[in-house]
C-alpha positions as a printed Julia matrix, in Angstrom:
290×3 Matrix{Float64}:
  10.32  89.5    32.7
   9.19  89.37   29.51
   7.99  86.51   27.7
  10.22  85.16   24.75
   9.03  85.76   21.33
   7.4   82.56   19.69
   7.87  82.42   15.36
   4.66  81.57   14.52
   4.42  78.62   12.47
   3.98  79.23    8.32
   0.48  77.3     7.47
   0.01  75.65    4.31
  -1.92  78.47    2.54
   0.63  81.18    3.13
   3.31  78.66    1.18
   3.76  79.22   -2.68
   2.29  77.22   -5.36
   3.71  73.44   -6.11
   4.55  74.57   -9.39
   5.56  71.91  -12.6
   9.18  72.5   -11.92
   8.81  71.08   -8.05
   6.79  68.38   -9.0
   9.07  67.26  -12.06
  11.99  67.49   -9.12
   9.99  65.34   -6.74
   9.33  62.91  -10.13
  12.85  61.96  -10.64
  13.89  61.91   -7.07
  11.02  59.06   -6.81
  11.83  57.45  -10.11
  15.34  57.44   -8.78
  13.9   55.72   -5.23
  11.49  53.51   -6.51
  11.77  53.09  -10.17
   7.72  53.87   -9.86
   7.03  56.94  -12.33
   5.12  59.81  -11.17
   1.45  59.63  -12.35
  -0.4   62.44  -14.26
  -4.0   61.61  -12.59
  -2.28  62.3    -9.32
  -0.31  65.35   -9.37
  -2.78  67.62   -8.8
  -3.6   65.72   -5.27
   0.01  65.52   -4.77
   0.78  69.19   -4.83
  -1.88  69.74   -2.58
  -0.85  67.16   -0.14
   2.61  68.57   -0.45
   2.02  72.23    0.55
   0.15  70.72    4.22
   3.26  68.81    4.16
   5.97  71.15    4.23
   3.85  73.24    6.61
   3.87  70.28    8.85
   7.63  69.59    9.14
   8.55  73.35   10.12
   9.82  74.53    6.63
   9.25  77.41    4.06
   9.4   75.87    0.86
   9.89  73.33   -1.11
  13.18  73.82   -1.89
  13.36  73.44    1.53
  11.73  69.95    1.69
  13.45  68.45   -1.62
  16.39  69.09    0.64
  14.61  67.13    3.68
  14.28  64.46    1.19
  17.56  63.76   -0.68
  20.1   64.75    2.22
  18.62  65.27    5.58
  18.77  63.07    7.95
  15.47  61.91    7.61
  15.43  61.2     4.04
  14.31  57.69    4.52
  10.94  58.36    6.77
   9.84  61.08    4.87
  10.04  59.28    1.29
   8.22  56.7     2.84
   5.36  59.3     3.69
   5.17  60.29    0.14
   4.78  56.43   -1.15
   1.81  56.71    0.41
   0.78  59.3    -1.96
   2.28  57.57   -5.24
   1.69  53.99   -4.88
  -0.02  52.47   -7.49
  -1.76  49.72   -5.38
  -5.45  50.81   -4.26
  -6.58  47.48   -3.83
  -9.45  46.1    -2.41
 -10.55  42.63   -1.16
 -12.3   40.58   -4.15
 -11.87  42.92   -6.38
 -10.97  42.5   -10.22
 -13.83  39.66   -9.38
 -13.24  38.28  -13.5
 -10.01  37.39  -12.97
 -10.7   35.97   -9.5
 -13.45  33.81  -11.19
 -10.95  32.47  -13.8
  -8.16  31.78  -10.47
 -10.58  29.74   -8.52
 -12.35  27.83  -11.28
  -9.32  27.41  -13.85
  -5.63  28.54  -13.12
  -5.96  26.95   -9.08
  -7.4   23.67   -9.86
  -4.65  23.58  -12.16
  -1.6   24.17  -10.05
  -3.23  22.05   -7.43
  -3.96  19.07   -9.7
   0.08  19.26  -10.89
   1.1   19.56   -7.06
  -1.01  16.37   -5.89
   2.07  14.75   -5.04
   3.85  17.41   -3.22
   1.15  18.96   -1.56
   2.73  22.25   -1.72
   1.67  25.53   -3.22
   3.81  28.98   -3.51
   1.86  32.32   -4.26
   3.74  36.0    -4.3
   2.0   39.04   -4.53
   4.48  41.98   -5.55
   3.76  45.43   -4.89
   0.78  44.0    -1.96
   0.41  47.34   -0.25
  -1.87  46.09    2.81
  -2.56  43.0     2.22
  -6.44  42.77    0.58
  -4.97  40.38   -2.19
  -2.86  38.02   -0.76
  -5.66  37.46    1.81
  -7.98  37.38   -0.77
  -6.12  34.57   -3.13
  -5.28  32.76    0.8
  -9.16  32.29    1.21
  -9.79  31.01   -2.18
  -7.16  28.63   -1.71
  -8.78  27.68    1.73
 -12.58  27.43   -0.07
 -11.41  25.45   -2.8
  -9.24  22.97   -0.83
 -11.3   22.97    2.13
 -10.51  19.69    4.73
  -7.4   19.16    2.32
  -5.69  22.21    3.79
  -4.08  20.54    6.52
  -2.38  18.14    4.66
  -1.56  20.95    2.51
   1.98  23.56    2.79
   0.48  26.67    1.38
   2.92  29.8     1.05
   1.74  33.29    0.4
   4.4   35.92    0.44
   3.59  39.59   -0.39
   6.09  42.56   -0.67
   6.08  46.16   -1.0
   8.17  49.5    -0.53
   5.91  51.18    1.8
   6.41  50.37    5.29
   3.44  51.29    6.37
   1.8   49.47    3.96
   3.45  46.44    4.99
   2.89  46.87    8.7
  -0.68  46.86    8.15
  -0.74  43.78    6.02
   1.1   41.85    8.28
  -1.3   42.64   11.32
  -4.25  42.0     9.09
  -6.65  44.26   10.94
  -9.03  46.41    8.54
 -12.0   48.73    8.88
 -15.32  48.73    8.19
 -14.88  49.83    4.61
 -14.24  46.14    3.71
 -18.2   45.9     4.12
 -18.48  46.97    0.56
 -16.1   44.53   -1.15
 -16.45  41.24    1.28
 -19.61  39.36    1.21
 -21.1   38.81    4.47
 -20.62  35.18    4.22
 -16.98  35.47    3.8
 -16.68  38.03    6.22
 -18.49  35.93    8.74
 -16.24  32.68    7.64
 -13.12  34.55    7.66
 -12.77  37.78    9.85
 -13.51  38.21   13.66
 -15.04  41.88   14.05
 -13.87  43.7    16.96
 -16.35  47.12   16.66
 -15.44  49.03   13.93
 -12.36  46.37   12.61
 -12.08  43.32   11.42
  -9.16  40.81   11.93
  -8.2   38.38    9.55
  -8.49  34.62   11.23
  -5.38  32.65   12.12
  -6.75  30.37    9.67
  -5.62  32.48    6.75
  -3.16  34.54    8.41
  -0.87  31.55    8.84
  -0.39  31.03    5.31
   0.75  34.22    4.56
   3.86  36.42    5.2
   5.01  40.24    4.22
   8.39  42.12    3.84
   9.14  45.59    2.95
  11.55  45.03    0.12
  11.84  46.86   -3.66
  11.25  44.99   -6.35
  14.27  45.82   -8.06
  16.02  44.15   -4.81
  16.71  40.87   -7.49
  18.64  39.28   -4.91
  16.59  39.92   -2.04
  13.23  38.47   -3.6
  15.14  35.73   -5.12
  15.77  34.22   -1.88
  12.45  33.4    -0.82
  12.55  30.86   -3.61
  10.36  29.77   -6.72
   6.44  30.82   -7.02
   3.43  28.68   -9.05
   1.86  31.86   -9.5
   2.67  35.48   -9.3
  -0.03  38.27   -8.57
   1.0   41.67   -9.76
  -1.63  43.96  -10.58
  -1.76  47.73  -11.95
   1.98  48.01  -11.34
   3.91  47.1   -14.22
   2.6   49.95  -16.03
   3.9   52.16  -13.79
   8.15  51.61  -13.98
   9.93  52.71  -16.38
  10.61  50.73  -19.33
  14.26  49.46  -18.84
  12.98  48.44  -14.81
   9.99  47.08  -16.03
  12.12  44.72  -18.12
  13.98  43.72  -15.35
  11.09  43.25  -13.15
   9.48  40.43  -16.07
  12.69  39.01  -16.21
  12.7   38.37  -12.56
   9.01  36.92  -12.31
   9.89  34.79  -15.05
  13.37  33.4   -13.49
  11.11  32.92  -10.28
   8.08  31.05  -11.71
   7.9   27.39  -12.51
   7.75  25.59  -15.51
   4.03  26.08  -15.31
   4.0   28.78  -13.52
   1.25  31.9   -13.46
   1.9   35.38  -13.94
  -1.36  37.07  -13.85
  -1.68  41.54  -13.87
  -4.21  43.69  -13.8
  -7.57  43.34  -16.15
  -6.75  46.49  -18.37
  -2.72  45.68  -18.6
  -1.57  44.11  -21.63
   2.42  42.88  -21.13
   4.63  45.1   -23.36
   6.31  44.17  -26.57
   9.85  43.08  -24.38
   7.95  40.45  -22.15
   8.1   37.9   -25.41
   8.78  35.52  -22.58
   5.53  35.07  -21.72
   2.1   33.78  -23.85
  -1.49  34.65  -22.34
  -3.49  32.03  -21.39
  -6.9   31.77  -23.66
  -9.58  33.14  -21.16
  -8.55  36.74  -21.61
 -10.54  37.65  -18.3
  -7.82  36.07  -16.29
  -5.41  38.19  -17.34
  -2.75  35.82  -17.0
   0.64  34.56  -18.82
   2.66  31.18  -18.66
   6.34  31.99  -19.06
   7.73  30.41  -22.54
């Protein structure tokens, strides 16, 4: 008998080109997703990633895969692959270490000192991807209030599209790459290394709590309640005007009176966000709402 016939598999270099009319297709069907805009500096990765991409799920073309993406039945898991690839958030633990300076000696003492009474302090970090800042800001807040903690209800939420990202923020497990960007003090104070990983402590993780959820969810991030300060870094650049809008009306509705909305070093809130007034140390980065 003879054997059947196999169709061998099409390999990423026999595929055409990811030309500028694929990649402008892909850009609105994420703009339409996300409300993130495609960026320029990453295209070029992007259309490679994309031709070992279609290879890998069996098809021809992209045609083929913009298909996969808008009406197949996995639409959902495979444009959660590709937020992996046009996230903004490349974070790192302690990093944007000016504006952490300014947190831990200014803006925390701050909200602390007006939340003597209550004893209870709110931090969200939008757009969190997995994790390194909302553990970051949790151990500040554990170094600066030290033996005060446990009288103390501390409340770190972060939230982000990608699943993945999520899922790996929420276990709090990382690899050995955090070497570069944690002191060894902290790491030693902080993390329990298991070979090659290292797991955040129960100490820190219990502040903290992720969702996957889209900003633009109003309704769904309003539930979790008011915030004293609001971490959203490199992001806001990246929506579209008329979402970005909506996203600075929504951190504003959600912070208190004396709230903090603090964004990446090199962002500077656009011309609509007249509902906000930077704070005078310019290295923080940061707004009160008006």
């Amino acid at each position: 008998m003879s054997q059947p016939q196999l169709t061998p598999q099409i390999t990423s270099q026999e595929l055409p080109a990811i030309d500028g009319r694929a990649l402008e297709s892909l850009a609105a069907v994420v703009l339409e997703r996300s409300g993130l805009t495609l960026p320029d500096d990453r295209r070029s990765e992007l259309s490679s990633w994309l031709k070992t991409r279609i290879a890998e799920v069996g098809l021809d073309n992209f045609d083929q895969y913009l298909t996969l993406l808008t009406a197949g039945p996995l639409r959902g898991e495979e444009f959660q692959a590709i937020l992996e690839h046009v996230s903004p958030c490349t974070a790192a633990f302690f990093d944007h270490e000016r504006q952490l300076k300014a947190f831990e000696s200014s803006i925390l003492p701050g909200l602390l000192e007006a939340r003597k009474e209550s004893r209870q302090l709110r931090l969200f970090c939008p757009a969190c991807g997995r994790g390194e800042t909302a553990y970051t800001l949790a151990m500040i807040v554990h170094r600066c209030l030290g033996v005060r903690l446990m009288d103390w209800c501390v409340e770190i939420y972060g939230c982000d599209l990608n699943h993945a990202a999520i899922d790996a923020a929420s276990r709090g497990v990382y690899g050995s790459e955090i070497a570069s960007s944690v002191p060894e003090i902290v790491r030693l104070r902080y993390f329990t290394q298991h070979g090659e990983r290292y797991a955040v402590n129960d100490e820190i993780t219990q502040m903290l709590g992720f969702e996957a959820i889209d900003l633009r969810d109003r309704a769904g991030i309003a539930r979790h309640g008011s915030w004293d300060a609001i971490v959203c870094r490199d992001t806001l650049g990246h929506f579209e005007p008329q979402i970005r809008e909506g996203v600075l009306g929504m951190f504003h509705d959600l912070l208190a009176d004396d709230g903090v909305l603090m964004v990446g070093e090199s962002e500077i809130l656009p011309i609509e966000a007249t509902s906000f007034t930077p704070l005078p140390d310019r290295a923080a980065a940061a707004y009160r709402k008006v």
